[in-house]
TORFI-797767 format. One line per 2 residues: number of its first residue (from 1); their letters; for each residue y, z, x of C-alpha. Coordinates in steps of 0.5 Angstrom, whole numbers, m for minus. Example, Ala and Ser with C-alpha at 12.3 -4.5 7.8 and 13.67 -1.06 7.14 Angstrom:
BEGIN
1	as	m9/16/25; m2/14/27;
This chain:
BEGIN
1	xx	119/244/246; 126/244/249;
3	xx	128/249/243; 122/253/244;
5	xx	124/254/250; 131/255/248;
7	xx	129/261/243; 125/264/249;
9	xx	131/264/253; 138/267/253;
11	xx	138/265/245; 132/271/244;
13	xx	136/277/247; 142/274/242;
15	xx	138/275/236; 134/281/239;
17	xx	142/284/239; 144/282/232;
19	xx	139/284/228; 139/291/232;
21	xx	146/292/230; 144/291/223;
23	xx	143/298/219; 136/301/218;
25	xx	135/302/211; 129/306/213;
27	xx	133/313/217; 139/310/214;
29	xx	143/311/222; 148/304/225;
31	xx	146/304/232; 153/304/235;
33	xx	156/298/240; 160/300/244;
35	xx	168/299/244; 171/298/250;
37	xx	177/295/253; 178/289/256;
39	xx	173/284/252; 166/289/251;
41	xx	167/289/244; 173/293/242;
43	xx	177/290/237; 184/288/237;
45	xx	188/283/242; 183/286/248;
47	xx	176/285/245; 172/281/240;
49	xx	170/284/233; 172/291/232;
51	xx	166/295/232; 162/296/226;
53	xx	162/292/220; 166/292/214;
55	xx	162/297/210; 159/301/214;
57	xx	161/309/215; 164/308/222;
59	xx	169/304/223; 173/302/230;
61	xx	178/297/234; 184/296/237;
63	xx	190/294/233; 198/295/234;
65	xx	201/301/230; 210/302/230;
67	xx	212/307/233; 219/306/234;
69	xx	225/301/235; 226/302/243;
71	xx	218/302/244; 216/298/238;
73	xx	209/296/237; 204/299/240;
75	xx	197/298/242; 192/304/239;
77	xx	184/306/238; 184/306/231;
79	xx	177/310/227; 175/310/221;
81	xx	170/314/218; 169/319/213;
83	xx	175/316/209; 180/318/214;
85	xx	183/313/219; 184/317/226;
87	xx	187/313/232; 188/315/239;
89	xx	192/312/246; 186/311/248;
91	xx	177/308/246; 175/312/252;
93	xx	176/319/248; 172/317/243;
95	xx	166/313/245; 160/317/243;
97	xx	156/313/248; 153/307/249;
99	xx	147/303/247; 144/301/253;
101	xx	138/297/253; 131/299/256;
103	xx	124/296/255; 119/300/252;
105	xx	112/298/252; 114/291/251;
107	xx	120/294/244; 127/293/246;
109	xx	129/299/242; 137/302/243;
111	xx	137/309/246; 145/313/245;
113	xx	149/317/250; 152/321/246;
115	xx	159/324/248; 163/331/247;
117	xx	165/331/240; 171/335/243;
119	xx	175/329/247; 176/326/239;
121	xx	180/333/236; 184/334/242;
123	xx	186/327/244; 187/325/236;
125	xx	193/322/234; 194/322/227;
127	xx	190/322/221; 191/319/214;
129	xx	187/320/208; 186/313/204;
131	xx	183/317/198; 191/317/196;
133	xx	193/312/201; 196/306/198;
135	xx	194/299/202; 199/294/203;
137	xx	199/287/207; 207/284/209;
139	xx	205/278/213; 199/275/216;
141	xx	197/280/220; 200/285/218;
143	xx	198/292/214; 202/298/210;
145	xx	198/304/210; 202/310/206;
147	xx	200/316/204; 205/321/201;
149	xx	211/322/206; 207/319/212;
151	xx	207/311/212; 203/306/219;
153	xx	205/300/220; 200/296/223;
155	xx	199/289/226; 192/286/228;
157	xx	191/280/232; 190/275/228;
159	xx	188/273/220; 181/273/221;
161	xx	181/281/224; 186/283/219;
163	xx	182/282/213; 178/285/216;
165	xx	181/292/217; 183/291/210;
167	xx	176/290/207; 174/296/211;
169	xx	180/300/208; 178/298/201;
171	xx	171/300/202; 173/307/205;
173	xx	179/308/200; 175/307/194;
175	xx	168/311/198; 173/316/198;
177	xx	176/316/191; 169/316/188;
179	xx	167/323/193; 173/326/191;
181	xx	171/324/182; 165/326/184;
183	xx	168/333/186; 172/335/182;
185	xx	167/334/176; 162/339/179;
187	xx	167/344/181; 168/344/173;
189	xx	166/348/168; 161/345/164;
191	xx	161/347/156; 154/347/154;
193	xx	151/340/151; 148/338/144;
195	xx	142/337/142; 144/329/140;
197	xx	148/329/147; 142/332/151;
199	xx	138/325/148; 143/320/149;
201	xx	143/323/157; 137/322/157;
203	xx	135/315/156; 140/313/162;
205	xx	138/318/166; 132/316/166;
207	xx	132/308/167; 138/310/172;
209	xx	132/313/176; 127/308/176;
211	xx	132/304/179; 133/307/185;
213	xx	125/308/185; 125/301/185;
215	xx	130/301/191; 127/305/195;
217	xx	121/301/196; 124/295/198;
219	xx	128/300/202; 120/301/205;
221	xx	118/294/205; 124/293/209;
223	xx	124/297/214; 116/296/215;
225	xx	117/288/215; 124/289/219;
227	xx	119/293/225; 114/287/224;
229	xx	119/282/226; 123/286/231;
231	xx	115/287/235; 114/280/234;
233	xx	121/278/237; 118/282/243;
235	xx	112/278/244; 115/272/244;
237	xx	120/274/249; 114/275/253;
239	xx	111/269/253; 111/265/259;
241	xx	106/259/257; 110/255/253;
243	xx	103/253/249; 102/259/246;
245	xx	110/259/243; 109/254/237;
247	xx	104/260/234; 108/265/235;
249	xx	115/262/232; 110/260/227;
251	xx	109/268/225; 116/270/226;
253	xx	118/264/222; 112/268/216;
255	xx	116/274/218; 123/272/216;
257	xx	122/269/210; 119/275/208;
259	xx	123/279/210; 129/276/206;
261	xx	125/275/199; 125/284/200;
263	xx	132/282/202; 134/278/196;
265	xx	129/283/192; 133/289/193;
267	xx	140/285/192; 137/284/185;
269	xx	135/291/184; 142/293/186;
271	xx	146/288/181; 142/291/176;
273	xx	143/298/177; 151/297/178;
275	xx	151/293/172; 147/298/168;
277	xx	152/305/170; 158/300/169;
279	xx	156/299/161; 154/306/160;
281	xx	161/309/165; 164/305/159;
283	xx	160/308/154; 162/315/156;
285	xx	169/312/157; 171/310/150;
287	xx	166/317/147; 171/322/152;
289	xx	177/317/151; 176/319/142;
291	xx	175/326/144; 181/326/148;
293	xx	185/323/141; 182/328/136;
295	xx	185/333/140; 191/331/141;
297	xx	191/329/134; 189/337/132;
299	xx	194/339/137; 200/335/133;
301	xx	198/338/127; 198/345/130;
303	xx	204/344/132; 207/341/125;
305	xx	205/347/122; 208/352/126;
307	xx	214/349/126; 214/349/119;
309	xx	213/356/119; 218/358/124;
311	xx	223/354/119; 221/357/113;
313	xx	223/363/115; 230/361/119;
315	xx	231/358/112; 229/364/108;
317	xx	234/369/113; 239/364/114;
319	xx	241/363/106; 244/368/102;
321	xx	248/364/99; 242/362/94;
323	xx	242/368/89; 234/365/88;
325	xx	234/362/95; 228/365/97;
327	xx	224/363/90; 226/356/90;
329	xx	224/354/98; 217/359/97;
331	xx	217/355/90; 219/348/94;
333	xx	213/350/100; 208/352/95;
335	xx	208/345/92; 208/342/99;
337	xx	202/345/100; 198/344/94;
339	xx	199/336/94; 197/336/101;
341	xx	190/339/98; 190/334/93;
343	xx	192/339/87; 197/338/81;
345	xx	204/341/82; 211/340/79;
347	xx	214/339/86; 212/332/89;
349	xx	217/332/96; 215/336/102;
351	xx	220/341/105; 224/339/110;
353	xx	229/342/114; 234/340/120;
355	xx	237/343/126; 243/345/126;
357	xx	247/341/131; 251/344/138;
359	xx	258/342/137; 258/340/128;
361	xx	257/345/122; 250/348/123;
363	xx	246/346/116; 240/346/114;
365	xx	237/342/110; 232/343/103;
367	xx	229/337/100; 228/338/92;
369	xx	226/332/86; 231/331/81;
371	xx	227/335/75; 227/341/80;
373	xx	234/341/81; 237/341/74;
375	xx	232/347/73; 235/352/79;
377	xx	242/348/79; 246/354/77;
379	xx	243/358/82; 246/354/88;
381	xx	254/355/90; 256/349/89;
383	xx	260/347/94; 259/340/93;
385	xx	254/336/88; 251/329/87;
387	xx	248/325/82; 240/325/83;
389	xx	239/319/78; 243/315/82;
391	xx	238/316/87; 233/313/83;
393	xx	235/307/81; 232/301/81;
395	xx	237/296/84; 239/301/89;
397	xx	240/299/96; 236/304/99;
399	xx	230/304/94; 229/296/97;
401	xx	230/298/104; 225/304/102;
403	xx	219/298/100; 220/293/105;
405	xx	215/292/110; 217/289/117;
407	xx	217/282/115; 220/282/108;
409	xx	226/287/111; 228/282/115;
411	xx	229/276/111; 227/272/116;
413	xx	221/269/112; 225/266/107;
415	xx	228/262/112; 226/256/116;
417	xx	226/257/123; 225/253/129;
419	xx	218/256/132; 220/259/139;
421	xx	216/262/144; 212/269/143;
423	xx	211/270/151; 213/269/158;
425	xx	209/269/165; 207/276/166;
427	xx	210/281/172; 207/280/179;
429	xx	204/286/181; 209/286/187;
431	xx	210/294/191; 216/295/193;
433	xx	218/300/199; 225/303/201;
435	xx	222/299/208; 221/293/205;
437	xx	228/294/203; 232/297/210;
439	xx	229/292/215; 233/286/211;
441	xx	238/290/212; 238/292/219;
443	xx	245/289/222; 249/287/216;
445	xx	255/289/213; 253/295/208;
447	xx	257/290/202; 253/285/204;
449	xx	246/288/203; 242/285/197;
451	xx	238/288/191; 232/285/191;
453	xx	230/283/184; 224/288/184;
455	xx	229/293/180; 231/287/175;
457	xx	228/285/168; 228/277/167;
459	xx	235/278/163; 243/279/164;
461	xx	246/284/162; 250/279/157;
463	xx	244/277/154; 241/286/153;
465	xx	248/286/150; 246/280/145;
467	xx	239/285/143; 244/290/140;
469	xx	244/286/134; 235/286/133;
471	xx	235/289/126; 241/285/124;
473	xx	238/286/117; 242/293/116;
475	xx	248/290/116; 247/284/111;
477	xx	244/290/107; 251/293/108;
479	xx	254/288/105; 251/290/98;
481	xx	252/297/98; 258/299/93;
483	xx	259/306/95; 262/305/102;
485	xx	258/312/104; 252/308/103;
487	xx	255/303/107; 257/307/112;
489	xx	249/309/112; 247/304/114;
491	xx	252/302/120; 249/308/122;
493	xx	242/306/122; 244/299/125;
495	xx	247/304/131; 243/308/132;
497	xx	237/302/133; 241/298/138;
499	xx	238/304/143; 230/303/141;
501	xx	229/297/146; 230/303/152;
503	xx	225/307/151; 221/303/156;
505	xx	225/299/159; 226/302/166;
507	xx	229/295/169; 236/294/170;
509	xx	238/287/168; 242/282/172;
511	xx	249/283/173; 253/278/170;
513	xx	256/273/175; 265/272/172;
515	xx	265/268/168; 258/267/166;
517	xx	256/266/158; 251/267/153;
519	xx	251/264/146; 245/266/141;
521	xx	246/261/135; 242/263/130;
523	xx	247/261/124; 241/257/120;
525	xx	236/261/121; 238/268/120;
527	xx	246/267/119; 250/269/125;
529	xx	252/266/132; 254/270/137;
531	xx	258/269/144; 258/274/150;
533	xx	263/272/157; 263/276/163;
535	xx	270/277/163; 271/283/169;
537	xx	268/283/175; 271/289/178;
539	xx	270/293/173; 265/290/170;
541	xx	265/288/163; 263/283/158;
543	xx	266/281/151; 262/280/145;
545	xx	263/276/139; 259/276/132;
547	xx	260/272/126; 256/273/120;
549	xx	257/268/114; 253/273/110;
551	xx	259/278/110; 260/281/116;
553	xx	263/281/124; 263/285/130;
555	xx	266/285/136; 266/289/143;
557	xx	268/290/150; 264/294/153;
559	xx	265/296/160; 260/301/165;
561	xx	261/306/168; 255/311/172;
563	xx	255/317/176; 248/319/181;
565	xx	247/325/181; 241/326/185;
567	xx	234/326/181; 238/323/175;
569	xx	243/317/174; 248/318/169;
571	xx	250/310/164; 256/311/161;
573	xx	258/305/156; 266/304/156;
575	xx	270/301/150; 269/300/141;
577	xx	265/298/137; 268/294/132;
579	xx	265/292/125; 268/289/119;
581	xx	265/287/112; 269/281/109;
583	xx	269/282/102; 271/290/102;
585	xx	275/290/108; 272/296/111;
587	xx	273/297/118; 268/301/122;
589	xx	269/303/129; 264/307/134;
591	xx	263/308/141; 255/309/145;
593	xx	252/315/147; 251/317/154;
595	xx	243/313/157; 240/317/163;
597	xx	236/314/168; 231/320/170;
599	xx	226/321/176; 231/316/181;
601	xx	228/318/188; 220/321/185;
603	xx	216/320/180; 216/316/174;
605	xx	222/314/172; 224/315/164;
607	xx	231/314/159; 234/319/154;
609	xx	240/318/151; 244/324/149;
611	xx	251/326/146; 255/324/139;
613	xx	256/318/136; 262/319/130;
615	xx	263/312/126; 269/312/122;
617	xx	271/307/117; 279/306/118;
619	xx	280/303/111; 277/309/107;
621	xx	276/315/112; 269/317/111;
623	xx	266/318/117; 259/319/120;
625	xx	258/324/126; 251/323/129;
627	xx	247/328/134; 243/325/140;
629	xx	239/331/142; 237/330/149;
631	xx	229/332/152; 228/338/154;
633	xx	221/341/156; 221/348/153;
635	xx	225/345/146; 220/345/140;
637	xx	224/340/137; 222/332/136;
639	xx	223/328/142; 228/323/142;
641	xx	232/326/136; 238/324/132;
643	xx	241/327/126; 247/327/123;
645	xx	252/327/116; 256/322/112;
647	xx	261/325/109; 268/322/106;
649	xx	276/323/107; 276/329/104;
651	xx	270/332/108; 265/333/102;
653	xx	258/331/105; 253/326/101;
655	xx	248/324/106; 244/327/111;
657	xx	241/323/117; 236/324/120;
659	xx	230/321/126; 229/319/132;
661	xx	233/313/136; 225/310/138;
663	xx	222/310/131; 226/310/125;
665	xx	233/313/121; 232/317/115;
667	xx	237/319/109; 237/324/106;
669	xx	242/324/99; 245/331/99;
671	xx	245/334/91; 248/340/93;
673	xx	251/345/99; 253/352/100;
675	xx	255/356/105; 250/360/109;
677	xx	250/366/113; 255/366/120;
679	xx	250/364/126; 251/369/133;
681	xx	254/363/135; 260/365/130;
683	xx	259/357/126; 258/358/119;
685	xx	251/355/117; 251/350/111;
687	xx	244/349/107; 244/342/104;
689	xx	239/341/98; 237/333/98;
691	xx	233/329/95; 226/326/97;
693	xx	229/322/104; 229/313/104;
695	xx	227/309/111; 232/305/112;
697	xx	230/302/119; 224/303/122;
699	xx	222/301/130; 219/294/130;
701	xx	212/293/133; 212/291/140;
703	xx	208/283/143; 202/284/144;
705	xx	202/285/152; 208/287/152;
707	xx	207/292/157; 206/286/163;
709	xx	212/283/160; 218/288/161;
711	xx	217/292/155; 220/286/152;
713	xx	221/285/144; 221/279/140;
715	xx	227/278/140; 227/279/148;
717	xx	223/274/149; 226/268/145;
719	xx	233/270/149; 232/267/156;
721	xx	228/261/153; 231/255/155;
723	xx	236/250/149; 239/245/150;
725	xx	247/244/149; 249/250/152;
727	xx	255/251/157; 254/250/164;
729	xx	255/258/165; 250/260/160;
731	xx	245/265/163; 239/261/161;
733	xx	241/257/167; 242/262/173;
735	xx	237/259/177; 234/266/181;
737	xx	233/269/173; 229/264/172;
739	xx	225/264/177; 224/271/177;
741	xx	221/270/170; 217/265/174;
743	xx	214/270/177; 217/267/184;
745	xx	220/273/186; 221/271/193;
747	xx	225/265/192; 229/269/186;
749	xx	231/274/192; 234/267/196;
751	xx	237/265/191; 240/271/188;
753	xx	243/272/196; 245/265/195;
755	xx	249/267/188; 253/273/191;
757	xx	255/269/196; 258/264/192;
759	xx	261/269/189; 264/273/194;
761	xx	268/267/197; 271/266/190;
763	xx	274/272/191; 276/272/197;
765	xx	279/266/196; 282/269/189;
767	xx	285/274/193; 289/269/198;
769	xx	293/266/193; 295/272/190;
771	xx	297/274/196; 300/267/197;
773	xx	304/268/191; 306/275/192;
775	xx	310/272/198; 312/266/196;
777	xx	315/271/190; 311/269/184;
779	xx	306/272/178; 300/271/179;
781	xx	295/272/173; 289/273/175;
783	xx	282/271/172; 283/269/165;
785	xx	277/269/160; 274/262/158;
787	xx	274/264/151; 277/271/150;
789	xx	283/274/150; 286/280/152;
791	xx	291/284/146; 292/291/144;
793	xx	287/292/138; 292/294/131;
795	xx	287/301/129; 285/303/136;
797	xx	291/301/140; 287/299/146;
799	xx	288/293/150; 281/289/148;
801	xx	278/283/149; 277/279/142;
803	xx	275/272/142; 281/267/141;
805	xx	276/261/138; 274/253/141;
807	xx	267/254/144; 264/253/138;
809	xx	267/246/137; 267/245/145;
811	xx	260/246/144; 259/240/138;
813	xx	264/236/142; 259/237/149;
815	xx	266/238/151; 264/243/157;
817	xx	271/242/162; 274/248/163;
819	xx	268/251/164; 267/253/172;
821	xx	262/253/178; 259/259/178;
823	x	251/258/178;
């Protein structure tokens, strides 16, 4: 009886206000509350829970919004409403009313006061749209709201009303986003729907609409059974014998159990509804998603075609040097075009032709089976001639690079080898912004300023130097070659390989600390070892060294340099590449190309890879001069495009190179050549005859998951993964590398800090004693390489790092003694 009194006390009007504030279903409105300072429910450090609750259309409370570092945070009235958050100095502009209570008729219904909706405009502050906005939590209380070039940061009171706010955003963002889809699609054009389309609508359409019949009558129920209990609420209030209370609390008790199974009812009938428009939303996603694929696909065809077009006639008005040119390349296209319709024809190979390059002899290219060729030789001037036969040949090495698929090319399921890992954790989605950056900063010196490992890949710079050597299997096929223009084919392929890991690989990897090393022994497996150090700092460079006891070792000293130019930054690897067969004493040196990181301040960022790479053979003089042709938007050429001519010492052309530095390398065995017309350039144009080109490198096909793994290949998976009897100075050990791979970002961050430091003061202390020994009148030699040293190189001339030898034997002693701290 003690509670019955209690409920028809104080405690009735709590439950009287509380199921007030909850929506009408039935007139869909929210009684507003009012939202006052100083404790009478405005939200923030001054009152209790903001004023609406998450969910609703409205939304309002205080909360602490930066504004500048001389009067920091301040406190402001914030409404969210509409997909908009708008905030002001102060809530009294914008109170709509207040709900006041009045007894009518013995019914306690809310009755609003509504304001001048003109105080809101002129008093408002500032304005942001969530629908593009990104959300953003730094800290318990803390929220990150930005929208293009505007940005808030704002702080609520606790936890509890952060999360709060957030929910509330999140709602409002994603209400937003779907009013703005549901725009933008009826504003567009509607193309008229088949009769099959209009049947497959139909059916969820109209299952769609008994759904919502069905939430509407519990929407009725509720608001009747809801006005019930708010009736009886009324009358138990006006009790004042406390006998006839239990009968009363008795109906209202009838009441709220009926009201929460309509409740529960409608809850039910909405799961259902959202589960079934979600698979039909998947539905029409996988049916637009194949339409959009068969157009692209038809858009690439079209565009092949006329490509096509445009080269046969660049071909047929560019080549007066063919008495019967013009006959033999209509011949040459017109069986392209029956074998493409499955007809017979004498000529089996589609005609291709290539660019002519900016800087080289422009030529084109005309492929032509054998049999064709000794038909129409005599009509070619012969400026140079080849024997198709040995094009064909059973045993060449071009024929089995031709017919390997992925896993025979490589050899490496012929050998046995240790089961290593086929992923790491996947990336932390983790936002990074240039304020989450710059308040680090705030009060240090400029050198002292630490990259944060968002900018990083889980790998070092010595071990991306180490992926170059991924399609290693080109140069074991090298060795095989007889003809050092075919082997210079093939170098040129493993050259152009090394870029094809860069397509998606925006990241940059850690620089290497002086002194660190990495070692991939794989000398049983797959018959090479190979060794990089940091031996420079400042400049930065790492010297690399490969032996294969298949016939070949390269070795380089690679040093970076880069140029900001704004919108672009420019890489640009410093130092030769050197590569000598053993058995036939070819010595074959090239350098890189330039790689272009784009979009560094707006946008998506993307690599291209441009400039030219000449490889030259030292003992025989053939030389191959390849073309990266950079991206440009109004070009109609392939993307990412390479192409090149393998010619010898004597300059007569025997291979043309052609592909794309993401996907594959080409060539293409030239039969004949002759001098074409002269371009409005000035160049003399070249037409080459080939034969039917050879794949002699393909892209291997990324992990699965490989987009939340860095983009990492195979090969980049296995390269930090954890061995034993490695130096101490061995990438694998860098502790903040290993825990951004972790996925422990904020401790890599710490870590890395910790590093840097370390290594400053090496050198600061480094620079004492070389001051030191300038006083005291001796030569200080600097920092000397653990396993490398520094001679002039007897074909170049250049002062390069070659590795001198003992760190395999350190490695099989466990003899680690001259390796330094440096981790």
């Amino acid at each position: 009886m003690g509670k019955a009194a209690a409920l028809c006390g104080g405690g009735t009007r709590g439950l009287v206000s509380l199921l007030s504030a909850v929506p009408c279903l039935a007139c869909h409105e929210l009684p507003a509350m009012s939202a006052e300072p100083g404790g009478r429910g405005g939200g923030g450090p001054a009152g209790g829970p903001p004023a609406a609750p998450p969910g609703s259309d409205t939304y309002k409370g205080w909360l602490f919004k930066w504004t500048n570092y001389l009067k920091g945070y301040q406190r402001r009235w914030f409404v969210l409403s509409n997909g908009l958050l708008s905030y002001y100095r102060s809530s009294a502009t914008v109170r709509s009313g207040r709900s006041s209570w009045k007894r009518l008729k013995n019914t306690a219904v809310p009755v609003r006061k509504m304001g001048t909706q003109a105080e809101m405009a002129h008093t408002c502050r500032g304005t942001i749209n969530l629908s593009t906005a990104h959300i953003d939590t730094e800290d318990s209380c803390n929220i990150v709201l930005s929208n293009g070039g505007r940005t808030y940061h704002l702080k609520a009171n606790s936890e509890v009303e952060r999360q709060r706010w957030v929910t509330a955003l999140e709602l409002a963002k994603a209400k937003a986003i779907r009013m703005r889809n549901n725009q933008s699609d009826d504003s567009g054009d509607e193309e008229p729907a088949s009769q099959s389309d209009k049947s497959e609508l139909h059916g969820p359409l109209k299952t769609l609409s008994s759904k919502l019949e069905d939430l509407s009558t519990c929407n009725e129920l509720i608001a009747k059974h809801g006005a019930a209990l708010q009736r009886s609420l009324s009358e138990l209030e006006s009790l004042r014998l406390p006998a006839d209370s239990g009968e009363k609390i008795k109906a209202v008790n009838e009441r709220a159990t009926l009201f929460r199974i309509t409740s529960n009812a409608m809850i039910n009938a909405c799961r259902d509804f959202l589960d079934l428009a979600e698979s039909h939303s998947r539905k029409w996603q996988r049916l637009l998603q194949h339409e959009r694929e068969q157009r692209i696909r038809l858009e690439e065809t079209i565009e092949q075609l006329a490509k096509q077009h445009n080269s046969l006639e660049r071909a047929c008005r560019g080549a007066p040097g063919l008495a019967s040119g013009t006959a033999s390349i209509s011949s040459a296209a017109k069986g392209s075009v029956q074998s493409a319709k499955g007809e017979a024809s004498d000529e089996d190979e589609e005609t291709e032709y290539f660019d002519a390059m900016e800087d080289a002899p422009a030529f084109i290219t005309v492929t032509a089976d054998p049999k064709h060729h000794r038909r129409s030789g005599s009509n070619l001037s012969g400026a140079s001639e080849g024997h198709p036969e040995d094009w064909n040949l059973e045993d060449s090495v071009f024929e089995s690079s031709n017919q390997s698929s992925y896993n025979e090319s490589t050899g490496k399921d012929l050998l046995p080898r240790k089961r290593r890992r086929s992923r790491i954790p996947d990336k932390p989605n983790y936002s990074l912004n240039l304020w989450s950056i710059m308040k680090n900063c705030i009060g240090k010196e400029l050198s002292k300023i630490p990259m944060p490992v968002n900018f990083n890949e889980p790998l070092s710079m010595l071990q991306r130097l180490t992926e170059d050597l991924e399609y290693h299997e080109l140069l074991d096929k090298a060795v095989k070659c007889e003809s050092s223009t075919e082997q210079m084919c093939f170098v040129a392929a493993f050259s152009v390989s090394s870029y094809s890991t860069t397509v998606h690989r925006t990241a940059k990897p850690f620089n290497p600390l002086l002194g660190e090393t990495y070692e991939l022994d794989r000398l049983e497996e797959l018959g090479f070892r190979s060794l990089c150090e940091q031996v420079s700092h400042h400049p930065p460079a790492a010297a690399h060294h490969v032996y294969s006891r298949r016939g070949w070792t390269l070795w380089q000293e690679i040093t970076i340099a880069s140029k900001f130019r704004g919108k672009y930054l420019s890489i640009m690897p410093l130092g030769a590449i050197h590569l000598e067969f053993h058995s036939s004493g070819n010595h074959y040196v090239w350098r890189k190309v330039t790689s272009t990181v784009h979009n560094i301040i707006v946008g998506k960022l993307w690599i291209d890879q441009s400039g030219e790479i000449e490889i030259v053979n030292h003992k025989s003089k053939d030389k191959c001069q390849l073309k990266f042709t950079p991206y440009s938007y109004f070009s109609r050429d392939v993307p990412r495009k390479v192409t090149g001519v393998v010619s010898d010492a004597d300059g007569k052309a025997h291979y043309v190179m052609s592909g794309t530095w993401d996907e594959k390398m080409e060539c293409s065995k030239i039969v004949h050549s002759s001098h074409g017309s002269t371009s409005t350039e000035g160049k003399q144009k070249t037409v080459y005859q080939t034969l039917s080109p050879k794949v002699l490198w393909r892209k291997y096909p990324l992990p699965e998951n490989a987009e939340n793994m860095y983009f990492f290949s195979e090969l980049a998976l296995t390269l930090n993964e954890p061995e034993e009897r490695v130096a101490p100075t061995d990438s694998r050990l860098r502790p903040d590398q290993r825990l951004m791979e972790s996925g422990r970002w904020d401790e890599a961050n710490v870590e890395k800090q910790r590093l840097e430091e370390k290594q400053r003061a090496v050198r600061r202390r480094r620079e004492a004693e070389a001051v030191e020994a300038l006083e005291e009148g001796k030569e200080y030699e600097g920092y000397i390489p653990l396993w490398f040293e520094r001679k002039v190189d007897a074909v170049t001339g250049e002062l390069i790092c070659v590795y001198k030898g003992g760190y395999w034997e350190a490695k099989d002693k466990q003899d680690w003694s001259v390796c330094p701290d440096i981790f």
